[in-house]
Each structure stands twice: as structure tokens, then as C-alpha cells.
N, C-alpha and C positions, 0 to 999 in steps of 0.2 A: 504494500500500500504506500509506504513511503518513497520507495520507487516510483511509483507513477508519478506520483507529486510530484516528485522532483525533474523530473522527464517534462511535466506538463508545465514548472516552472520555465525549466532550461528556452521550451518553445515558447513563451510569452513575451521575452524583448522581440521576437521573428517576426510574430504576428502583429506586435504593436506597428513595430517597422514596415509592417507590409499595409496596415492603415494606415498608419500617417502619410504611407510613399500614394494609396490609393486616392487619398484627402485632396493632394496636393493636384495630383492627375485631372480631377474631379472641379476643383475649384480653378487650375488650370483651362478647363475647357469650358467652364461657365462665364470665365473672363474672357478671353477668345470669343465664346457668341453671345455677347451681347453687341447692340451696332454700335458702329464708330459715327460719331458725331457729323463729321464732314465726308462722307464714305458719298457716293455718288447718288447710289440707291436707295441711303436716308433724305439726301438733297430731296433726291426725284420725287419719293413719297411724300415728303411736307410741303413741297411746292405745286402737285399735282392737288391733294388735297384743301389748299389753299385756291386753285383754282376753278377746284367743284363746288366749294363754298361761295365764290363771287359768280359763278354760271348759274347758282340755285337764285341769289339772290336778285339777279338782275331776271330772271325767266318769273319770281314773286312780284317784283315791283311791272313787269310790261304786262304779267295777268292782270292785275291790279288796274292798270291804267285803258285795259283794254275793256274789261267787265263792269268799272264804274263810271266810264264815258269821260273821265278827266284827261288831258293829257298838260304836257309842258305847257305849248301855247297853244289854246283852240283857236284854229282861224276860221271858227263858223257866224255865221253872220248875225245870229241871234247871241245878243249881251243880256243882263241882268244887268239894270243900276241902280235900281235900289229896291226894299221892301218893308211892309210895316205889318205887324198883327193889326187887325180889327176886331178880334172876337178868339177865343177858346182855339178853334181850326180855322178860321179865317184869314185871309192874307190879300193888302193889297201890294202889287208886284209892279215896277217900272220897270220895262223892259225897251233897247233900240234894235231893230227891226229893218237893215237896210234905208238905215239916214233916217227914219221916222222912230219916234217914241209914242211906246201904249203904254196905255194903262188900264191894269188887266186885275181883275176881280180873280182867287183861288179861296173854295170850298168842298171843302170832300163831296167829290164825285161830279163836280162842273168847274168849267174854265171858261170867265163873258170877258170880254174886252169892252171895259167903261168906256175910254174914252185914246181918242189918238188927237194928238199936241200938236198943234199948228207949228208953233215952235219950242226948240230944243229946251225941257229944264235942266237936264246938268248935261255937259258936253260931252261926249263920245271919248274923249282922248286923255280927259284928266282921270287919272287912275288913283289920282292921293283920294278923291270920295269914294272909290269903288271899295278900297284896301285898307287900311289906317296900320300906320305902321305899331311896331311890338310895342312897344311905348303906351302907346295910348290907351291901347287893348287892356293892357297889365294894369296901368292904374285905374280902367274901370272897374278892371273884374276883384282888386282890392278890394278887401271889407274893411281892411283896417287903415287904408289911406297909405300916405307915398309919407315914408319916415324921413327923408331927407329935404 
């Protein structure tokens, strides 16, 4: 019995040696494959996938522009210039119409044209009425007023 022991001692620095030689082998090849940073074919993968991400994005925004009728610049003939509530769903709407301005009655489920303008109330080409810049916007929609 104490034979064995010592036999099975004797083989114990072997085997330690032959896991640690394994460890190394092991931890060797796991460093090895991981990728190298600037390796060609990590480049290609984060710059391809960089490129799916701006191909998704730009194919969201032309759906977008295509399905809610907006685009950059509409160059259709009919403007909105201005409009007011009248009532709960009511709206009256100024609209220019190929050089003429109406004015058009909207309530759920009819659209009259009141009345059409001899002449122009706001002009065609000024756009500061149409738009009002961020500014102004901002300190309307304040509740608590402009601090400075």
C-alpha cells in the first residue's frame, strides 16, 4: 500500500506538468482567436455594418416621406397660410390656390369654400408668418415664462 503511494506520488509533479504545459497550450490558443483590432476583416465587418445601419435608416426616413405626403420642399401649388379653430372640430383654413387665396370652412365630414379674396391677405412668399422661428415657439409653449 505504501508502494502505490509513493509511485502515485512520484507521478504527481508529471501530471501537474503536463496541466500546466496543457493551460498554457489552451490559453495560448484562446489568445490567438480572439480578433485583432485593425485585422482587415474586423475593419470590413464594422464598416459594413455601419453601412446597413445608414441604408436602414435612410430607406425609414424616404418611407416616411413617401407615406405621409411630406417631402423637403413641396413644389405643389396648393399652400396652407394660415388657420384658426372655430369650434371643438371646427376649423377655418386660409389657403393660396395658384395666385388666389380661399377661405375654406373644415368640419368632420364637409369641406365649403367661404369665400375667395379679391386681394392677397398675407403674401405668398413671406414665410417668417407661415413658420415662426424656435424662439418664439419655446416661449409660448412656456408655463413658466422666459427666466432671463
Amino acid at each position: 500500500m505504501i508502494k502505490v503511494i509513493s509511485q502515485l506520488l512520484a507521478l504527481l509533479p508529471l501530471s501537474l506538468a503536463s496541466v500546466a504545459r496543457a493551460q498554457e497550450t489552451v490559453s495560448d490558443a484562446t489568445v490567438s482567436a480572439a480578433p485583432e483590432l485593425f485585422s482587415a476583416s474586423y475593419l470590413f465587418q464594422v464598416l459594413g455594418s455601419l453601412v446597413l445601419v445608414f441604408v436602414c435608416l435612410f430607406a425609414v426616413v424616404y418611407f416616411l416621406k413617401r407615406f405621409n405626403g411630406t417631402g423637403v420642399g413641396s413644389g405643389s401649388a396648393l399652400r396652407v397660410l394660415g388657420s384658426a379653430n372655430v369650434g371643438q372640430r371646427e376649423k377655418v383654413v386660409l389657403m393660396e390656390v395658384g395666385g388666389e387665396q380661399l377661405l375654406i370652412g373644415v368640419a368632420p365630414g364637409s369641406v365649403r369654400k367661404i369665400h375667395v379674396l379679391a386681394e392677397p391677405v398675407i403674401e405668398g412668399d413671406s414665410s417668417a408668418t407661415a413658420s415662426p422661428d424656435f424662439a418664439a415657439v419655446l416661449r409660448a409653449a412656456n408655463p413658466l415664462g422666459s427666466k432671463s
